[in-house]
GUBADO-310729 format. One line per field, with one value per atom (N, C-alpha, C, O): residue in three letters; atom name; z, x, y. Coordinates in steps of 0.001 Angstrom, whole numbers, plus 500000, padded with zeros to 6 digits. Example, Ala and Ser with C-alpha at 12.3 -4.5 7.8 and 13.67 -1.06 7.14 Angstrom:
2
r: Ala | Ala | Ala | Ala | Ser | Ser | Ser | Ser
a: N | CA | C | O | N | CA | C | O
z: 507800 | 507800 | 507800 | 508465 | 507080 | 507140 | 507870 | 508039
x: 513190 | 512300 | 513200 | 514236 | 512850 | 513670 | 512900 | 513409
y: 494310 | 495500 | 496700 | 496681 | 497750 | 498940 | 500030 | 501138
# end
This chain:
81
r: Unk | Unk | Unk | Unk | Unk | Unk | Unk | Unk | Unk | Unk | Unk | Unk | Unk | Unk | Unk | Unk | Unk | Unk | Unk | Unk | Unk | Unk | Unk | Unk | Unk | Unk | Unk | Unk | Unk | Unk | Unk | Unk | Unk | Unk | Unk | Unk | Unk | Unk | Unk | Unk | Unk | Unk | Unk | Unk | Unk | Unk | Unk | Unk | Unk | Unk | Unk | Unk | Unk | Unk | Unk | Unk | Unk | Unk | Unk | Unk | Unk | Unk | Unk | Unk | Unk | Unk | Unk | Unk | Unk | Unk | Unk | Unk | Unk | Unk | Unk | Unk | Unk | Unk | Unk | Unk | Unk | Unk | Unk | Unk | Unk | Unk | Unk | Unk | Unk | Unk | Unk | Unk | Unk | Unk | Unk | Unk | Unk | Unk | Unk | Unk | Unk | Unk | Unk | Unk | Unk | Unk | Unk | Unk | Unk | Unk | Unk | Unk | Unk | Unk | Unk | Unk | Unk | Unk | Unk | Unk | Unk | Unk | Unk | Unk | Unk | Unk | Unk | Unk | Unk | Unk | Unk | Unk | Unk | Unk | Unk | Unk | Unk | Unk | Unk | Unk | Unk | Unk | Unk | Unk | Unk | Unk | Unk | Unk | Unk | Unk | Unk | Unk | Unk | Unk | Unk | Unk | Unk | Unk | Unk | Unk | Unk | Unk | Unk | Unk | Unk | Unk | Unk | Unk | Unk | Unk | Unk | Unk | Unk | Unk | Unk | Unk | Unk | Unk | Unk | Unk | Unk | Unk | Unk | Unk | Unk | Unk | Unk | Unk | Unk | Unk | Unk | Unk | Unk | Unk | Unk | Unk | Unk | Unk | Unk | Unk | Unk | Unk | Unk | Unk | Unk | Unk | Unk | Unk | Unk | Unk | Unk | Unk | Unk | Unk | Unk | Unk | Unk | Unk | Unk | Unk | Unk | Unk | Unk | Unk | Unk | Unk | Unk | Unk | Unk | Unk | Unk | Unk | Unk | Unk | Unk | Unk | Unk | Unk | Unk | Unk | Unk | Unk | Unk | Unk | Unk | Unk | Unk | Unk | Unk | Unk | Unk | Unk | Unk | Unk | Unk | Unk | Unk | Unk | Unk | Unk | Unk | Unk | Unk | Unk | Unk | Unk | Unk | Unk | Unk | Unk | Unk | Unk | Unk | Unk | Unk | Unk | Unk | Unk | Unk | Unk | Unk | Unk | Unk | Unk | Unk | Unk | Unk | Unk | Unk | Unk | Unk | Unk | Unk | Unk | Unk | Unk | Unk | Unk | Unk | Unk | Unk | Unk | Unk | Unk | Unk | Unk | Unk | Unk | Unk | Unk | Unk | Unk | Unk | Unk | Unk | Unk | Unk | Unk | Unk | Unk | Unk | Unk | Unk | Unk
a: N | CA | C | O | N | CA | C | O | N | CA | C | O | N | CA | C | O | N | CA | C | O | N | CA | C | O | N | CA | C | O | N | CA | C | O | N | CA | C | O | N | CA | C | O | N | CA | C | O | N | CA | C | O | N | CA | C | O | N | CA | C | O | N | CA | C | O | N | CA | C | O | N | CA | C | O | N | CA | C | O | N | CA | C | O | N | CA | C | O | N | CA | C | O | N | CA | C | O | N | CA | C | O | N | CA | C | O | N | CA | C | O | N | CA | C | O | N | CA | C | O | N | CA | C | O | N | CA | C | O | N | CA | C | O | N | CA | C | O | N | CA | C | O | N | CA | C | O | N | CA | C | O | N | CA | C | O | N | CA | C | O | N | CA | C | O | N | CA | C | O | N | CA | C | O | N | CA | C | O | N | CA | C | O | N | CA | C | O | N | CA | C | O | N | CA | C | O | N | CA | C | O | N | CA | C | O | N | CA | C | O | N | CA | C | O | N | CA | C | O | N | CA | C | O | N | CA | C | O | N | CA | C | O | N | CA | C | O | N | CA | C | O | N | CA | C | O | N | CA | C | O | N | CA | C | O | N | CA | C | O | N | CA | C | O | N | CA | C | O | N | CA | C | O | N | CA | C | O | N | CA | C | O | N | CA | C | O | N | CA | C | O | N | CA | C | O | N | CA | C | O | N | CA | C | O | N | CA | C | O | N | CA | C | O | N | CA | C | O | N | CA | C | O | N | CA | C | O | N | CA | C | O | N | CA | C | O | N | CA | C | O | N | CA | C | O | N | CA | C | O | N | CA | C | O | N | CA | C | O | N | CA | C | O
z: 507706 | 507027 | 505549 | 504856 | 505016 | 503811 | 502499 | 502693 | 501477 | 500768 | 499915 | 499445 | 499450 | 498464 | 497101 | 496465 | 497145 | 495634 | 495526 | 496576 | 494175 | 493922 | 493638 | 492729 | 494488 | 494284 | 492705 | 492115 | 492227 | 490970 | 491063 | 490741 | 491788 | 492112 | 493342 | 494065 | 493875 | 495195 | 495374 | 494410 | 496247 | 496550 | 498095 | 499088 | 498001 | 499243 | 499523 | 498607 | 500503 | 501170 | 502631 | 503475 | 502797 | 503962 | 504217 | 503368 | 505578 | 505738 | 505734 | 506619 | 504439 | 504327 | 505731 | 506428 | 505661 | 506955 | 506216 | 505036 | 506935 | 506429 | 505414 | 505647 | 504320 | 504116 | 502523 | 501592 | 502544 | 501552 | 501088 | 500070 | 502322 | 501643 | 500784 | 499563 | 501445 | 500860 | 499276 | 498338 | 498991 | 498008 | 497132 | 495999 | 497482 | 496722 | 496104 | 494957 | 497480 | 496821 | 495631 | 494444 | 496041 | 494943 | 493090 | 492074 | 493388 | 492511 | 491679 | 490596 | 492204 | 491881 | 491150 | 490096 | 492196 | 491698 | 490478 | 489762 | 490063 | 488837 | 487886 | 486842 | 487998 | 486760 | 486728 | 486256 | 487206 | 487658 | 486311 | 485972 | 485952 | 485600 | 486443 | 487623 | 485953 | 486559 | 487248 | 486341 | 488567 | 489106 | 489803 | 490829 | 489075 | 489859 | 491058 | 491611 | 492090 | 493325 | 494069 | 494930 | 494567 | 494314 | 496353 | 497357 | 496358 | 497494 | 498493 | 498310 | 499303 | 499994 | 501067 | 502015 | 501312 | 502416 | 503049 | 502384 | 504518 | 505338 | 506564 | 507181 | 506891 | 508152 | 509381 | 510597 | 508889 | 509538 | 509586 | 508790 | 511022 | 511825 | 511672 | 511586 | 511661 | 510923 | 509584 | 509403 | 508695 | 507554 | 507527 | 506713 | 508742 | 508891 | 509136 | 508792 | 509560 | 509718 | 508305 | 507582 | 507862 | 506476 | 505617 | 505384 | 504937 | 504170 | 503983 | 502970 | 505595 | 505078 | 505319 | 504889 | 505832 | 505150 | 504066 | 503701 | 503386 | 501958 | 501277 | 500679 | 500976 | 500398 | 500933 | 500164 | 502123 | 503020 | 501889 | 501407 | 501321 | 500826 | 499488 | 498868 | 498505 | 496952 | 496496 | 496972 | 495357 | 494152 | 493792 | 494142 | 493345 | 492160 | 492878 | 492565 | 494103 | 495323 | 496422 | 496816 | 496485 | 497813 | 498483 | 497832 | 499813 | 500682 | 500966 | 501392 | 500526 | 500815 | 501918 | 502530 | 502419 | 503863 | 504406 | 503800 | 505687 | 506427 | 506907 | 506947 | 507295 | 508108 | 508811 | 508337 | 510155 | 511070 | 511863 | 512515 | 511639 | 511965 | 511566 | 510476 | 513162 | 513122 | 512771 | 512254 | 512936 | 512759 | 511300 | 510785 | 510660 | 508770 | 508864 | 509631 | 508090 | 507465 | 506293 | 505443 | 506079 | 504435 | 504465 | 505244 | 503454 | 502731 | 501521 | 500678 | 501434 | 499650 | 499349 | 499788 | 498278 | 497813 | 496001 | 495012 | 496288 | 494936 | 493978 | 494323 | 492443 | 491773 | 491409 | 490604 | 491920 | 491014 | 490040 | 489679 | 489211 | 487949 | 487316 | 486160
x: 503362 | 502079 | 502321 | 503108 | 501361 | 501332 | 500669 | 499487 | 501087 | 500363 | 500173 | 500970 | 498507 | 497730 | 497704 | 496765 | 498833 | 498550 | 499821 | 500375 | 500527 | 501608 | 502082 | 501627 | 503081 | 502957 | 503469 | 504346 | 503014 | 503403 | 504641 | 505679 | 504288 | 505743 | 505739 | 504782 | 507063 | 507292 | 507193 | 507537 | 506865 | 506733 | 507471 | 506975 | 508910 | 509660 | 509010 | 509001 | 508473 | 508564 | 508777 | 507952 | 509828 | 510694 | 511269 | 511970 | 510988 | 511766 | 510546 | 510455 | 509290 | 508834 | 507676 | 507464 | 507006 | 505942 | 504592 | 504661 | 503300 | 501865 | 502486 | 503572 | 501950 | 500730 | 501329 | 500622 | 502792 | 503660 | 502929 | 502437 | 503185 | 502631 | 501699 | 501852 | 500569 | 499285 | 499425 | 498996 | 499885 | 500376 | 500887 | 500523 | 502206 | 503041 | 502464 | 502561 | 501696 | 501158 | 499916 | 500060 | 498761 | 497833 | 498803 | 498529 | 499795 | 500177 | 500773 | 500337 | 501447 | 501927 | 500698 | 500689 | 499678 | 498437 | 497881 | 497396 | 497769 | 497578 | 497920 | 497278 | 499165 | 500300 | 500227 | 501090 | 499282 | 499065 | 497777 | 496744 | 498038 | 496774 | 495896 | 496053 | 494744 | 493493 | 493841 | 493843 | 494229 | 494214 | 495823 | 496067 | 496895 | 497939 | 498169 | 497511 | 499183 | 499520 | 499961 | 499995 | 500577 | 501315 | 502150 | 501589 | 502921 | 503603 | 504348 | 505510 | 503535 | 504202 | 505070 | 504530 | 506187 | 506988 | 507272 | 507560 | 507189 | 507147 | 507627 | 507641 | 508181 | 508433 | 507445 | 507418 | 507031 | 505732 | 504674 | 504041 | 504715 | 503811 | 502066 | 501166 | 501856 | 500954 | 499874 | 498657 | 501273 | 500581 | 499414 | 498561 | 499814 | 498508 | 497076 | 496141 | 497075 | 495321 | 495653 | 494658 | 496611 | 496394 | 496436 | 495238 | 496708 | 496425 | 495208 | 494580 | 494980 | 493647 | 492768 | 491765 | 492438 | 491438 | 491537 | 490442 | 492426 | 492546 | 492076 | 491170 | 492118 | 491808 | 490215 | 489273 | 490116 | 488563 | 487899 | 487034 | 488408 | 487454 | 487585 | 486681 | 488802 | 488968 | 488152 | 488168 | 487189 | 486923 | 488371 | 489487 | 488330 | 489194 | 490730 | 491813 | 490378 | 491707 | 490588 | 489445 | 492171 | 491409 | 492353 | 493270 | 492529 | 493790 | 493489 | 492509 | 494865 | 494601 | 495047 | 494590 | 496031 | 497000 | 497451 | 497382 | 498076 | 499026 | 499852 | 499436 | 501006 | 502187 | 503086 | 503454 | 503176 | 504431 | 505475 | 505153 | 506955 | 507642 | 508923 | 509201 | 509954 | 511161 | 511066 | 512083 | 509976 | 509498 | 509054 | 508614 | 509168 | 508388 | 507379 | 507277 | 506348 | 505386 | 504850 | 505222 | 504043 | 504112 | 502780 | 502121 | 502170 | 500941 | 500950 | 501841 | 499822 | 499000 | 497913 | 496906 | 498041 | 496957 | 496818 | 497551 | 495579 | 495414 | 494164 | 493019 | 495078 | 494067 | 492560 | 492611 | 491738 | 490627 | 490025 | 489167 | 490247 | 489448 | 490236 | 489976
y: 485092 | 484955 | 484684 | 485329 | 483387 | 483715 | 484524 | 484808 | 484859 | 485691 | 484954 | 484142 | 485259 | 484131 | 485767 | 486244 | 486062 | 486836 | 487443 | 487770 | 487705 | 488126 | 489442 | 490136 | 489819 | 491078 | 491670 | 491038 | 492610 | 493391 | 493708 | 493130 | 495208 | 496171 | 496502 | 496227 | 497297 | 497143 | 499266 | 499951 | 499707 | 501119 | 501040 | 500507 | 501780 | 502268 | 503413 | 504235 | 503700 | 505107 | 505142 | 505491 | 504789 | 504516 | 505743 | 506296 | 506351 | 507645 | 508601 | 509453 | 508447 | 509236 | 508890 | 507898 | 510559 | 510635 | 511097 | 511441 | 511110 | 512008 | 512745 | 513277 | 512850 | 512304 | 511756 | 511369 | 511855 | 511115 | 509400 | 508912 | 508988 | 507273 | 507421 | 507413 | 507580 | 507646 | 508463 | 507791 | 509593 | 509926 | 509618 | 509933 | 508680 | 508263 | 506905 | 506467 | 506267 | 504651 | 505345 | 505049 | 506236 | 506877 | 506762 | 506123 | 507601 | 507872 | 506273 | 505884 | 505813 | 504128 | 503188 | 502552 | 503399 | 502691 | 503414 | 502538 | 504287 | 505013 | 504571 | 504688 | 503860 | 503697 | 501803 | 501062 | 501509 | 500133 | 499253 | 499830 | 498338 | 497329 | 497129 | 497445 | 496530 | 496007 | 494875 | 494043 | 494110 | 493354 | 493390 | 492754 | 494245 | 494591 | 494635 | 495517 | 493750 | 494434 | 494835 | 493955 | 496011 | 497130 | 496872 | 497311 | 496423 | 496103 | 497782 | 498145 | 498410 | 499350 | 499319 | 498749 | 499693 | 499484 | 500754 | 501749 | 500754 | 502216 | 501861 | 500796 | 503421 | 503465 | 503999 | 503813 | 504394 | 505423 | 504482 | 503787 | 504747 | 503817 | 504359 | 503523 | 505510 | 506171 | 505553 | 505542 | 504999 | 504305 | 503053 | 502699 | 502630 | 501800 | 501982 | 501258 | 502692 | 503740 | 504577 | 504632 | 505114 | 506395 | 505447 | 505609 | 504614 | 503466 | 502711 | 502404 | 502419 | 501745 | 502467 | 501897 | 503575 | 504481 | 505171 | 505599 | 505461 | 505497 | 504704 | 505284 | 503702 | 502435 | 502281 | 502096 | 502372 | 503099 | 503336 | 502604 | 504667 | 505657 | 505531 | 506092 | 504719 | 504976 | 504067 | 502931 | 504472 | 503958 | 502563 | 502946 | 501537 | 501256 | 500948 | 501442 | 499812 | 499556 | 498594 | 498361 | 498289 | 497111 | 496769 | 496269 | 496861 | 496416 | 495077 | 494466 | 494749 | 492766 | 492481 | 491516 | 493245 | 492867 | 493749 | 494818 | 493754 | 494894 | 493912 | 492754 | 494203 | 493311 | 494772 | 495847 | 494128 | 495235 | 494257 | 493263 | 494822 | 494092 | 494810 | 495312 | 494726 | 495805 | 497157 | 497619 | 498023 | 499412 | 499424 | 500452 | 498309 | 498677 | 498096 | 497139 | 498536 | 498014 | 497996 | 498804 | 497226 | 496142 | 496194 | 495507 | 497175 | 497083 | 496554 | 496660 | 495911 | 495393 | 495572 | 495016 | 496661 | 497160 | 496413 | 496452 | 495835 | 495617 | 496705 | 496997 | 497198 | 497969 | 496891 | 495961 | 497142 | 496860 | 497137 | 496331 | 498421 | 498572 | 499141 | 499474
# end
């Protein structure tokens, strides 16, 4: 697939499980610009429902994509405000 936006920075949390991602990407996006987009990589298959209902529910984020492939997956969350 292609991606029509560039990613910022990249967030490993590979290894990690609940409710780490979601945590760790919160915290990343914090430290982020207005239009930044913040590339997550995981092992936890989990992260795809805890991600995008995170992003679900935040103020100030917007999930642009999900990708799964060889047990990782690749979120993009862009900050909006």
């Amino acid at each position: 697939m292609s991606t029509e936006f560039e990613v910022t920075e990249t967030l490993d949390v590979k290894g990690k499980s609940c409710p780490m991602p979601v945590v760790k990407t919160k915290q990343s996006i914090d430290g982020l610009g207005e239009g930044d987009v913040l590339e997550v990589v995981s092992t936890d298959s989990g992260s795809m429902s805890d991600l995008k209902g995170w992003a679900d529910t935040t103020d100030g984020v917007e999930l642009l994509d999900q990708e799964e492939g060889d047990s990782v997956y690749r979120h993009y969350v862009r900050k909006t405000e």
